[in-house]
C-alpha positions as CSV (number, residue, x, y, z in Angstrom):
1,X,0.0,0.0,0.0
2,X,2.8,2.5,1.0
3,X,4.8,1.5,-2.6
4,X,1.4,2.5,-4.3
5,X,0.8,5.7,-2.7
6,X,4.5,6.6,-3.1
7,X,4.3,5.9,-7.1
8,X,0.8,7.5,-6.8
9,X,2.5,10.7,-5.7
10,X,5.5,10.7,-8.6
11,X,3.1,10.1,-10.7
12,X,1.2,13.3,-10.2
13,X,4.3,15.3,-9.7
14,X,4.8,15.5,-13.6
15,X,4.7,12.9,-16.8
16,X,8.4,13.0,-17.0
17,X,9.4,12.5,-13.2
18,X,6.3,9.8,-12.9
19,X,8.4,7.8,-16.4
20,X,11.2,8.5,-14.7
21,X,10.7,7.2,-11.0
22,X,10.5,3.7,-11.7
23,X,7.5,2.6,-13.1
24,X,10.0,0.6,-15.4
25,X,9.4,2.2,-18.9
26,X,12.9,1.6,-20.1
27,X,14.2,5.3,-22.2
28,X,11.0,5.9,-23.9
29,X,9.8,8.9,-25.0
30,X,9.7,11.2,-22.1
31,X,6.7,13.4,-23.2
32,X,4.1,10.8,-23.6
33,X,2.4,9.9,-20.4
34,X,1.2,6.2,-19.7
35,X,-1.8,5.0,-19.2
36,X,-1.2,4.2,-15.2
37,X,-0.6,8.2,-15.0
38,X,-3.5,9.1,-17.1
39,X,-5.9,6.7,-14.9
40,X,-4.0,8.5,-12.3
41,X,-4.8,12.6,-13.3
42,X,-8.4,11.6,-13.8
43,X,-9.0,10.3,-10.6
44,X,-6.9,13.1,-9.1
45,X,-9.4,15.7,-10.6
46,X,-12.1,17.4,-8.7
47,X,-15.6,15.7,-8.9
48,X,-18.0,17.4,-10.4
49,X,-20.9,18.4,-8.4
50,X,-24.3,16.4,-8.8
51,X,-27.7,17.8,-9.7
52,X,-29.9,17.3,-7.2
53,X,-31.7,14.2,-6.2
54,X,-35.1,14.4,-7.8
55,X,-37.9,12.2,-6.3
56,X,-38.5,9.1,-8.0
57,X,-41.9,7.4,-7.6
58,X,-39.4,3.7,-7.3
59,X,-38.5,5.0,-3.8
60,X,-41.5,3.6,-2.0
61,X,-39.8,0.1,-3.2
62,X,-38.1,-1.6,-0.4
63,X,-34.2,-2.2,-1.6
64,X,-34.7,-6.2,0.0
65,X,-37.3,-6.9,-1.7
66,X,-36.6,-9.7,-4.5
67,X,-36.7,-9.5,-8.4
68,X,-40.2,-10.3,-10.2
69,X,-38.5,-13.2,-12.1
70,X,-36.8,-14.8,-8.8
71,X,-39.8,-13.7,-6.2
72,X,-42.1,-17.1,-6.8
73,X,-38.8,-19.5,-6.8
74,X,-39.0,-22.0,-4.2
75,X,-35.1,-22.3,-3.4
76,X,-35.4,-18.9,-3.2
77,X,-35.8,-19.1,0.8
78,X,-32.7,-21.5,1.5
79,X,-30.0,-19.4,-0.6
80,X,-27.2,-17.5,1.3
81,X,-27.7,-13.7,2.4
82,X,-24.9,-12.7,-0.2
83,X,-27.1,-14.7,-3.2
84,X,-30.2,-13.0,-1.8
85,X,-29.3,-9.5,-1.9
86,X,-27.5,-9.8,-5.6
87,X,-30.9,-11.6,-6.7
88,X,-33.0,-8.2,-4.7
89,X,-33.4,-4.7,-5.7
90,X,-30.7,-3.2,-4.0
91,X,-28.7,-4.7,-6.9
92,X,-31.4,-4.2,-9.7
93,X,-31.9,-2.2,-12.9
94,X,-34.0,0.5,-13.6
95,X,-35.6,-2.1,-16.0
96,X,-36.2,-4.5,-12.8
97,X,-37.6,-2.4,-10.5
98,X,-40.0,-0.7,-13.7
99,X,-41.2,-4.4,-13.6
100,X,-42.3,-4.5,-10.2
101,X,-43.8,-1.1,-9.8
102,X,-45.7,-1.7,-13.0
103,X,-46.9,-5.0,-11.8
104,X,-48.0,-3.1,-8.4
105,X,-50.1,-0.5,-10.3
106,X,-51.8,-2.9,-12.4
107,X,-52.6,-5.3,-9.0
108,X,-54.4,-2.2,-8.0
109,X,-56.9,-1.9,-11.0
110,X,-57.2,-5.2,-12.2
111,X,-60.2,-7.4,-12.4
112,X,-59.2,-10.4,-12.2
113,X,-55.9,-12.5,-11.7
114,X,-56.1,-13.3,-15.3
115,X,-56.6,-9.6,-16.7
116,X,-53.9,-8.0,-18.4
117,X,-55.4,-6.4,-21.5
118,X,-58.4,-4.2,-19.9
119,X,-58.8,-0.9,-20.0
120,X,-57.8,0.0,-16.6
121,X,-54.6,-2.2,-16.8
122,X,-53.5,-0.6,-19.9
123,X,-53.9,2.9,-17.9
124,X,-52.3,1.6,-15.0
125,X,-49.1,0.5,-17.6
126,X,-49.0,3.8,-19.2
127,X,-49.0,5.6,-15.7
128,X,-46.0,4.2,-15.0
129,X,-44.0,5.0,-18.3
130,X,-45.4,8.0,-18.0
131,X,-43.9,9.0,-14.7
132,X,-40.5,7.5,-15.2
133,X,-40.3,9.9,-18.9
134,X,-40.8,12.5,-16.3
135,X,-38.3,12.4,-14.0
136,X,-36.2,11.4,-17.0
137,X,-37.0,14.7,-18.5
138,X,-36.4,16.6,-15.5
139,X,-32.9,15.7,-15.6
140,X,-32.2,15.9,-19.3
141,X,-34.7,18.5,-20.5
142,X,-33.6,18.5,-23.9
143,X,-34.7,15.1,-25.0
144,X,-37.2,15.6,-27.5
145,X,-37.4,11.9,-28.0
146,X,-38.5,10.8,-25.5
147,X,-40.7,14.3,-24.2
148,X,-42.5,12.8,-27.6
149,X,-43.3,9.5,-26.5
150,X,-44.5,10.6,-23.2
151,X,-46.8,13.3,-24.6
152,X,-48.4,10.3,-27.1
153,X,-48.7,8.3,-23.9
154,X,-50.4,11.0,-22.0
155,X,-52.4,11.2,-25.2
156,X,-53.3,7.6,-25.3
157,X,-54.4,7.5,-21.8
158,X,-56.2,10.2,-21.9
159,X,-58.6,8.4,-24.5
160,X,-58.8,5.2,-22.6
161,X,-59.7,7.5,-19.2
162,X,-62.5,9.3,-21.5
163,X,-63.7,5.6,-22.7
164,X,-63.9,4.2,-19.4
165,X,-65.6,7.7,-18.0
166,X,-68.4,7.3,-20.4
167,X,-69.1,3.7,-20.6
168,X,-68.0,2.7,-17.1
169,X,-67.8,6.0,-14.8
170,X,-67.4,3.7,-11.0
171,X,-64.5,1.8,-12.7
172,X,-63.2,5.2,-14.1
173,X,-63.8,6.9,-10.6
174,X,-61.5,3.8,-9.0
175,X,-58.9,4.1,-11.8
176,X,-58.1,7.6,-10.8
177,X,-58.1,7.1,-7.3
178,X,-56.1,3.8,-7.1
179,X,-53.4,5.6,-9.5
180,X,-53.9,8.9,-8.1
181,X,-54.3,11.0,-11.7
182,X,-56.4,13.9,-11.7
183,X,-58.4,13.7,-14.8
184,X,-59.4,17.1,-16.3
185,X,-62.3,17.4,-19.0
186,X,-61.4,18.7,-22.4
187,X,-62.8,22.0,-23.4
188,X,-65.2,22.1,-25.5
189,X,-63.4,24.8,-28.4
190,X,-59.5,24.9,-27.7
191,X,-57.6,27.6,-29.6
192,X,-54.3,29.0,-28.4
193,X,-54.8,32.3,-26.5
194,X,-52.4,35.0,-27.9
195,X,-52.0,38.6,-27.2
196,X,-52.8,39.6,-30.7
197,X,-56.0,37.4,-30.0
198,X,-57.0,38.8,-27.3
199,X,-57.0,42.7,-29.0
200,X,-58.8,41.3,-31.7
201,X,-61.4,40.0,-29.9
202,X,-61.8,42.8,-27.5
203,X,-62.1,45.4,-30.7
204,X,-64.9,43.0,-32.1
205,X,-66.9,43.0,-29.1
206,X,-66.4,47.3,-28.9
207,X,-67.3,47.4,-32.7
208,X,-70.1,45.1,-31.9
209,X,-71.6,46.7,-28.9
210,X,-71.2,50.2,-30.8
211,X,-73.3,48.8,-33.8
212,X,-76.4,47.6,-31.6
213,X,-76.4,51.0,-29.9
214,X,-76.9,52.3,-34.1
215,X,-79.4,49.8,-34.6
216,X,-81.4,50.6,-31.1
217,X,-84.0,53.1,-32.4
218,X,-84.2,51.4,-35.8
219,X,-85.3,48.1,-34.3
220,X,-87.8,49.8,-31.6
221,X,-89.7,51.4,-34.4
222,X,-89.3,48.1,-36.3
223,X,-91.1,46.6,-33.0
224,X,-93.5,48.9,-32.6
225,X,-94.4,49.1,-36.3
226,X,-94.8,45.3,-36.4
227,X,-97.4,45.7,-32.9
228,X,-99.4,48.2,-34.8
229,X,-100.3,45.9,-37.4
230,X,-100.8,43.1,-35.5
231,X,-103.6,45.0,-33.3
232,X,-105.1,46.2,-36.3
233,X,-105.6,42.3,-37.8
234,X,-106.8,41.6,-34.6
235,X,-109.4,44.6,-34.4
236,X,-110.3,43.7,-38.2
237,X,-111.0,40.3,-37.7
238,X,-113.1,41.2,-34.7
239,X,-115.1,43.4,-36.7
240,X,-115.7,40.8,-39.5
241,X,-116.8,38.1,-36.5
242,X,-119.2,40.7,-35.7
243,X,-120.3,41.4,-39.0
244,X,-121.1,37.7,-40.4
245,X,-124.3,37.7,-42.9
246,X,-126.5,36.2,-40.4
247,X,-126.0,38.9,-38.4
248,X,-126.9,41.5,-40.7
249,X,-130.5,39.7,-41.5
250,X,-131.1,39.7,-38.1
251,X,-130.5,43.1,-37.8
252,X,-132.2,44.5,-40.7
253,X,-135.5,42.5,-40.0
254,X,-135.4,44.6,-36.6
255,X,-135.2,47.6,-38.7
256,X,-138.0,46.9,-40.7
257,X,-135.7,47.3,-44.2
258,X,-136.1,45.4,-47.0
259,X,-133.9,41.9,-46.6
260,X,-132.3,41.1,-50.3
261,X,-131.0,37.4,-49.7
């Protein structure tokens, strides 16, 4: 250990002293550096700080807990502690432990023991690809790759949610509230709201306003032109009830004038 340190230190004093010092390079070029001191500089240089840790939605996974493809083994239970914890997810893949969180999710929703193509397990899958492209996104922002696959998730989801909310609404009530995913109706018009939108739309509504203001008196004679006639019909046809040719015998025998039927 003290003969590694001590060629450890010659090494980082400078590439011709660490050739130089015995690491048993015999007269070659003094300028090139070997690999042992290159190794060497690298590990000597500062460590670059870290982003911070973002929350993962895998952290409510216990690290002992076993693999999905080695968790129904039978041997499983008489294998040594250093065999169990490489088989566990303390030693797992991102892959692995995607596997057992998506299997978790989908035990939630599921039917039956033998469903694994309804509607609310394909949500239940997607929630969880989902979620990982997000924390994958909030440390590498600028992958447009996979920002598009998570948006046609979310898109594909969000049609399966709608199904199931129309057809089945209690199963779409429990979906959301297993998975916890807050389901937001589409509005009915979408159009992107823009400044020069905005202006536009206010002008119309001045112009608009402005022109019914015009149109006021015009339409109130219109009204009360349109009332006029309609009480004179009335009146008329009142007058021709009342004056029906039945009538008018009637009344000119009373008279005493001459009755020309």
């Amino acid at each position: 250990m003290l003969a590694l340190r001590t060629a450890l230190g010659r090494c980082l004093a400078g590439p011709a002293r660490g050739v130089a010092a015995g690491l048993g390079s015999g007269g070659g070029g003094g300028a090139a550096c070997s690999p042992f001191i290159q190794t060497a500089r690298c590990y000597a240089r500062p460590v670059r700080k870290r982003k911070k840790d973002i929350p993962s939605h895998l952290d409510d996974l216990p690290p002992t807990m076993l693999k999905k493809d080695y968790a129904n083994v039978p041997i499983i239970n008489s294998v040594d502690d250093v065999v169990r914890r490489l088989l566990s997810l303390e030693m797992a893949s991102q892959k692995e432990k995607m596997k057992i969180k998506t299997q978790q999710l989908v035990e939630k929703v599921r039917r039956s023991p033998n469903d694994n193509g309804s509607f609310e397990v394909q949500v239940a899958m997607l929630t969880a690809k989902i979620r990982t492209y997000e924390e994958h996104l909030q440390q590498h922002p600028k992958d447009k790759s996979n920002r598009r696959r998570m948006l046609m998730d979310i898109d594909r989801r969000k049609k399966l949610l709608t199904y199931l909310r129309r057809v089945r609404y209690d199963t779409f009530e429990n979906t959301c509230k297993q998975l916890n995913i807050k389901y937001t109706l589409p509005a009915p018009y979408r159009r992107r709201i823009t400044k020069r939108w905005l202006v536009k739309k206010a002008f119309c509504l001045k112009v608009f306003q402005e022109v019914q203001k015009l149109k006021a008196p015009e339409k109130l004679k219109q009204r009360r032109e349109r009332r006029a006639r309609a009480r004179a019909a009335k009146e008329e046809k009142q007058a021709q009830c009342e004056g029906t040719p039945v009538q008018r015998h009637v009344e000119a025998d009373a008279a005493g004038l001459p009755n020309n039927k």
